[in-house]
C-alpha positions as CSV (number, residue, x, y, z in Angstrom):
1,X,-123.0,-133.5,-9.0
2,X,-121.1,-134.7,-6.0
3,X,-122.0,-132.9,-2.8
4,X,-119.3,-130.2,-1.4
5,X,-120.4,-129.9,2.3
6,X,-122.6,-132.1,4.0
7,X,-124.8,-130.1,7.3
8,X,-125.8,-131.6,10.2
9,X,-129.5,-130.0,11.5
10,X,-130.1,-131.2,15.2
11,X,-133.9,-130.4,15.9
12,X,-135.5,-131.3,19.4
13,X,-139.5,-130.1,18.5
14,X,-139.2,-127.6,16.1
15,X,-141.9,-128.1,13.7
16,X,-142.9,-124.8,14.4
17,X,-139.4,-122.9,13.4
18,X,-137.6,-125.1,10.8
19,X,-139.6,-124.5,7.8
20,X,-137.7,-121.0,7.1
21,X,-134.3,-123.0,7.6
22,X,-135.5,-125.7,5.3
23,X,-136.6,-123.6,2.5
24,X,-132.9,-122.3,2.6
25,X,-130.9,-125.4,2.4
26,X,-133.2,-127.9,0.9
27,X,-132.8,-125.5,-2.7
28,X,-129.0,-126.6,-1.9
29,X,-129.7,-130.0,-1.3
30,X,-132.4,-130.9,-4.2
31,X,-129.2,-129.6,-6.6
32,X,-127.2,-131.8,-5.0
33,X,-124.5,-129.1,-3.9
34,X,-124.9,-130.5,0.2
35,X,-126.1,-133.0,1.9
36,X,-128.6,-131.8,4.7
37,X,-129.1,-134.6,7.5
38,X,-131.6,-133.9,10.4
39,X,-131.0,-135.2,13.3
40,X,-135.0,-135.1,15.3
41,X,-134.2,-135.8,19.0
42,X,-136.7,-137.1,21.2
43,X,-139.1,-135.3,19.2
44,X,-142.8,-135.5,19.6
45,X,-143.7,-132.9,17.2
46,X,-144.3,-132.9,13.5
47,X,-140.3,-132.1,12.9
48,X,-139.6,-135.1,11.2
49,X,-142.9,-134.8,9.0
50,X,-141.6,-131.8,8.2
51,X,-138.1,-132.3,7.5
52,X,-138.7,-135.4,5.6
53,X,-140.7,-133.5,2.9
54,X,-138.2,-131.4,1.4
55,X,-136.0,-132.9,-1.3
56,X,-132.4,-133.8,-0.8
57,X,-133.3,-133.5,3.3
58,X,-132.4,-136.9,5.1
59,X,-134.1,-137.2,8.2
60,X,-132.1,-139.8,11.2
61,X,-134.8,-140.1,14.6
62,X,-133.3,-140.9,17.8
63,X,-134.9,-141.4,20.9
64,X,-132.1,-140.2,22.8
65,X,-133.5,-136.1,23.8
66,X,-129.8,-133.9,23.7
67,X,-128.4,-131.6,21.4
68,X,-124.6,-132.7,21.7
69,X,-125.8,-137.0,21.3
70,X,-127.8,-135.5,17.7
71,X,-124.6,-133.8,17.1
72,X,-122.7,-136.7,17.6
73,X,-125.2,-138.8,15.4
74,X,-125.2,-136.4,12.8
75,X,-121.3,-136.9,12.0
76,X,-121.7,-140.5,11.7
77,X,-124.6,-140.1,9.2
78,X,-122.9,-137.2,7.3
79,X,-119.5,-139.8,6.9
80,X,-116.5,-138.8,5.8
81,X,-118.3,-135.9,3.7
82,X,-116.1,-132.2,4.6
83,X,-116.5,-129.8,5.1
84,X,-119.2,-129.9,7.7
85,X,-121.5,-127.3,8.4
86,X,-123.5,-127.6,12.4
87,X,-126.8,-125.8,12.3
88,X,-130.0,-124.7,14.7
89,X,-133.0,-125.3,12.9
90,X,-134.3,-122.1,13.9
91,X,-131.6,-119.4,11.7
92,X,-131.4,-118.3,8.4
93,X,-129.3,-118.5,5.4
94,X,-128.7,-115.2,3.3
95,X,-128.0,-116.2,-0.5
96,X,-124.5,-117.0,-1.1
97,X,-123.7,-118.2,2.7
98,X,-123.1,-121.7,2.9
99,X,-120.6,-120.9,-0.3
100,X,-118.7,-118.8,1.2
101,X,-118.3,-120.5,4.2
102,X,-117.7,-123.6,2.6
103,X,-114.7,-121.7,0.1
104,X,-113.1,-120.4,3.8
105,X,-112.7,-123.9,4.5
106,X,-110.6,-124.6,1.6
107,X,-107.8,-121.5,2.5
108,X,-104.6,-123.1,4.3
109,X,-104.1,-123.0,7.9
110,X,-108.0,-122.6,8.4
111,X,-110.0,-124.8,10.4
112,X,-112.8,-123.5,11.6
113,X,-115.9,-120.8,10.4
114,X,-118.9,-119.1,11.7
115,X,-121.2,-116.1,9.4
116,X,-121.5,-112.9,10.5
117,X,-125.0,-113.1,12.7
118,X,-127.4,-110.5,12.8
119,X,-130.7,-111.0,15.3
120,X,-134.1,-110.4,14.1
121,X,-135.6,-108.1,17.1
122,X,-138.7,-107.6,15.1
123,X,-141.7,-107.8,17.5
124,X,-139.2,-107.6,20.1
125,X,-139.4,-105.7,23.5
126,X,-137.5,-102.6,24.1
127,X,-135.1,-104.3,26.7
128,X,-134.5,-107.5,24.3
129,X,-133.6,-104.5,21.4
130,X,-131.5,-102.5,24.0
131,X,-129.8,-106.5,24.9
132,X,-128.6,-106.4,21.2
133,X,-127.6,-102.9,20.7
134,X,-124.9,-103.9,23.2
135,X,-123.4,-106.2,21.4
136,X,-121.8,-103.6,18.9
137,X,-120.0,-102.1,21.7
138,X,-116.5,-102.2,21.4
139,X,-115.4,-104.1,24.5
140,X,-118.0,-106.8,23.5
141,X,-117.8,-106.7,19.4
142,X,-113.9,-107.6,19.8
143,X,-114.2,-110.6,22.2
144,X,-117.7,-111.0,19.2
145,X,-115.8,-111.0,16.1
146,X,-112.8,-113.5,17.4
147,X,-114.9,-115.9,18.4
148,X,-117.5,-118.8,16.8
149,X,-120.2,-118.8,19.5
150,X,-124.1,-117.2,19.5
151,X,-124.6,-117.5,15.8
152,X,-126.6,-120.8,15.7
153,X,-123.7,-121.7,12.9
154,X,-120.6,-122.9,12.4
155,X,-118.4,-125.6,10.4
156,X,-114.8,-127.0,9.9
157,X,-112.9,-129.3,7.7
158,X,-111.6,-132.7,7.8
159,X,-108.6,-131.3,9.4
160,X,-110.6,-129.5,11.4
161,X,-113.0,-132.2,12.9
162,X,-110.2,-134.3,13.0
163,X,-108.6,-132.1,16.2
164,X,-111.4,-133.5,18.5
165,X,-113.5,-136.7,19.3
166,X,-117.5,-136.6,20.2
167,X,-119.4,-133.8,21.3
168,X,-119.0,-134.0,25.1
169,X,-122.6,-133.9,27.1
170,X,-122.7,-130.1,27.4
171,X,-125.1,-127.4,27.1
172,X,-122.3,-125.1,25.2
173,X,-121.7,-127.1,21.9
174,X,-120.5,-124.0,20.2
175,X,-118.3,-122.7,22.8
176,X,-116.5,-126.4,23.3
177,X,-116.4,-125.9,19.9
178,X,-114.7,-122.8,19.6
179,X,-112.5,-124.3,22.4
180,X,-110.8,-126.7,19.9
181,X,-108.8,-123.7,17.6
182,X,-106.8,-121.3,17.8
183,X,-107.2,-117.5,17.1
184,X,-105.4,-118.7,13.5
185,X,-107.6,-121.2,12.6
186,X,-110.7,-119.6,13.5
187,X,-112.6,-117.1,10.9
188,X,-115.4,-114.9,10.9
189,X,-116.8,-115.2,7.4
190,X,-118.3,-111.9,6.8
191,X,-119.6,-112.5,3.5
192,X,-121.1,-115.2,4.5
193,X,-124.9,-113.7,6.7
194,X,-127.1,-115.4,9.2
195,X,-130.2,-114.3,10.7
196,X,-130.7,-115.6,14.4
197,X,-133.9,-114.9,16.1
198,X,-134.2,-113.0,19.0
199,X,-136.2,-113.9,22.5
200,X,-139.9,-112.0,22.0
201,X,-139.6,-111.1,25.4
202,X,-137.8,-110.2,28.4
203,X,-138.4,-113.4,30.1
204,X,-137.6,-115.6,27.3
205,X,-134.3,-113.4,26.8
206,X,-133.6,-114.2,30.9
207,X,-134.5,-118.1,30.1
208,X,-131.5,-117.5,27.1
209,X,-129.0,-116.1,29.2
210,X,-129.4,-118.3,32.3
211,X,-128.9,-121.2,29.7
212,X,-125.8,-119.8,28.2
213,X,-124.1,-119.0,31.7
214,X,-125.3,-122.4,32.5
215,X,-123.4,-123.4,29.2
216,X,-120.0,-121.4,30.2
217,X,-119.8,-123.1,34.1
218,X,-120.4,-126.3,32.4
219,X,-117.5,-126.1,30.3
220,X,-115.2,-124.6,32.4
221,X,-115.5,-127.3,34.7
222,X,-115.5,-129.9,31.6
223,X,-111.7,-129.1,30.9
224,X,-110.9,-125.3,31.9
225,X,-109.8,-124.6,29.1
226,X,-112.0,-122.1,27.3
227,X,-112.3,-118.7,27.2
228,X,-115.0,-117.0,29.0
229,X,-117.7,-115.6,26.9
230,X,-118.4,-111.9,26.9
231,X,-121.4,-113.0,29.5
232,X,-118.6,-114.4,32.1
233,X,-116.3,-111.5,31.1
234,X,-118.8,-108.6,32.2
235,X,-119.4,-110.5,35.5
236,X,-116.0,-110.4,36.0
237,X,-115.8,-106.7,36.7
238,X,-117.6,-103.6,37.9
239,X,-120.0,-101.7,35.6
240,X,-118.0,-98.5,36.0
241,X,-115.0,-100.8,35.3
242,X,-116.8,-101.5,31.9
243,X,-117.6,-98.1,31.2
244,X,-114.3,-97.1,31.6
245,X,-112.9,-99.5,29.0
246,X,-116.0,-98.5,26.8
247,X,-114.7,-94.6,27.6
248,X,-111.2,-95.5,26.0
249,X,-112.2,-97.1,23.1
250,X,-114.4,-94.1,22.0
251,X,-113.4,-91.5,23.7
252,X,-116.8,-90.4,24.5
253,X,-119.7,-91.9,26.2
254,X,-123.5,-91.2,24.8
255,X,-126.9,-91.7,26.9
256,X,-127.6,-93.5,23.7
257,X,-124.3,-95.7,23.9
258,X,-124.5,-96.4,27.7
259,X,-128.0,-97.4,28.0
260,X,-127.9,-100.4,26.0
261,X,-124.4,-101.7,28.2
262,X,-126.6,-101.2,31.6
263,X,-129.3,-103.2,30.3
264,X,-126.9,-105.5,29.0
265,X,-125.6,-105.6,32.3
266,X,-128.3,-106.0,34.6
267,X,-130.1,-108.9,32.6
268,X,-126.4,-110.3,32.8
269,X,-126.7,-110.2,36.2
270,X,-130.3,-111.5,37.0
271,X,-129.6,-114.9,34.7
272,X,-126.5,-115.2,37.2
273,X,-128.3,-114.8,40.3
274,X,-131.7,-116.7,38.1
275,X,-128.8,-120.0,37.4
276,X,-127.2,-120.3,41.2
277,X,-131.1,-120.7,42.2
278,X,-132.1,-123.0,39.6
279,X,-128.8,-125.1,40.8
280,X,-129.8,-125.6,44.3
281,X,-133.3,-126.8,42.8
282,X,-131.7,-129.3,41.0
283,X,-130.6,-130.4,37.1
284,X,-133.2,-129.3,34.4
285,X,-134.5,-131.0,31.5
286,X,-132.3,-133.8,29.7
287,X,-132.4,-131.7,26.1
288,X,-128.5,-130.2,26.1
C-alpha cells in the first residue's frame, strides 16, 4: 500500500515525551498508510534512539537546534508526498484522527486542518485547570474554533503548501501558519481528537505563555499580517471590557464562569510584563 499522508515530527530532546506519540503513528506507519519522518534537532538525548526503533518511523538528525529549520527539513524529506501532517512530539492521536484529517484535505476549496484539542490537566495545579477552563468561554472559543494554532497539530495539501515558501525563523510556526489561509480554507476537524499536555505547574504555564506572546510579537513584526491570538486580543482591552462581552454572549455571569477569565487574565498579564523583561536581557536559547 502506497502511503496517503506523509507527517513531519520535529523533536528537540524529547526522549522523555515521544514514546506516547510514537505508539500512535508508528501503527500507521508499519501498515504503510503514512510516512512518519522525525526530524531530532540538535538533540542530545536518546530521541533518535527512540524514534528510530519503531517501524515505518524515519529518523533525519541535524545539527542545526530550531523548530522552524526541522520543519523546513522535514518537507524536503517527506517530498512531494500530500497531504502533510506537522506534529509536536509531545500530543496524542485519538483512533480515527489522522483519517479524518487527512479526508478534510481532499474536500474542494480546503487547504488547511487542525483536530479539535483537548489538554490533559491531570496532575495539574488549580490555576493551570482554572487557565483552561477559560478557554471555553465564548469570547475566547470563537477566536478558538476559527483558528489552527495551540493544538500541537495541523496539515494542508499540495495546494495548500504550495501558498508559501520555508518556515520563516520564528518562534510561532503554527500561527505563521494559520497566517497563510483564509477563514475558507481553514477547518477545524472535529472528528478528528488531539490530546495536548498541559504545564504541571504555574510556572511552567508562565514559561508557556511568555513563549507564545513572544511567538505573536515575532510575527507581527515578521510581516503584520496575522491576527492577534486570543493572548494579544485580551491585552488589548480592559478586564471589565471582557466581562462585558462575556455578559452579552450569555447573558449572565457565574462566580464559576468569571473565575477562570480573571485567572486567565492575570497569568496573561504577568507573561507580558515576564517577556518585556526577558527582552531587555537579551535573546534566549537558539531552539525556535
Amino acid at each position: 500500500m502506497a502511503p496517503r499522508a506523509s507527517i513531519v515530527v520535529p523533536a528537540h530532546n524529547e526522549a522523555a515525551r515521544i514514546e506516547g506519540l510514537l505508539d500512535d503513528v508508528s501503527i500507521l506507519a508499519a501498515r504503510g498508510e503514512v510516512e512518519v519522518v522525525v526530524v531530532c534537532n540538535a538533540c542530545t538525548d536518546a530521541t533518535a534512539a527512540v524514534a528510530a526503533g519503531r517501524d515505518g518511523v524515519r529518523v533525519v538528525e541535524v545539527p542545526e537546534a530550531g523548530k522552524s529549520h526541522a520543519l523546513n527539513v522535514g518537507d524536503r524529506e517527506a517530498g512531494d508526498l500530500f497531504p502533510r501532517l506537522y506534529c509536536d512530539a509531545d500530543v496524542r492521536f485519538e483512533a480515527g484522527a489522522v483519517e479524518a484529517l487527512v479526508r478534510a484535505l481532499d474536500v474542494e476549496g480546503v487547504r488547511a486542518v487542525a483536530p479539535h484539542a483537548t489538554h490533559d490537566v491531570a496532575g495539574a495545579g488549580w490555576v493551570v485547570r482554572r487557565f483552561y477552563d477559560a478557554l471555553g468561554a465564548p469570547v475566547i472559543a470563537s477566536w478558538v474554533h476559527r483558528h489552527l494554532v495551540g493544538r500541537g497539530l495541523y496539515g494542508t495539501n499540495r495546494a495548500g503548501r504550495a501558498q508559501f515558501g520555508e518556515f520563516p525563523s520564528l518562534i510561532a510556526d503554527d500561527l505563521y501558519f494559520d497566517a497563510q489561509f483564509n477563514d475558507e480554507e481553514r477547518v477545524i476537524v472535529d472528528s478528528a481528537c488531539v490530546v495536548v499536555p498541559a504545564p504541571p505547574t504555574l510556572r511552567a504555564l508562565l514559561r508557556r505563555e511568555v513563549r507564545v506572546a513572544a511567538g505573536n510579537r515575532d510575527l507581527h513584526h515578521h510581516d503584520g499580517r496575522a491576527e492577534a491570538t486570543p493572548h494579544l486580543e485580551v491585552h488589548a482591552a480592559s478586564l471589565g471590557g471582557r466581562a462585558a462581552n462575556l455578559a452579552r454572549s450569555t447573558r449572565l455571569l457565574r462566580v464559576r464562569d468569571v473565575i477562570p477569565l480573571v485567572v486567565y487574565l492575570a497569568v496573561l498579564g504577568t507573561s507580558r510584563v515576564a517577556l518585556r523583561f526577558k527582552s531587555r536581557r537579551g535573546p534566549g536559547p537558539a531552539w525556535r
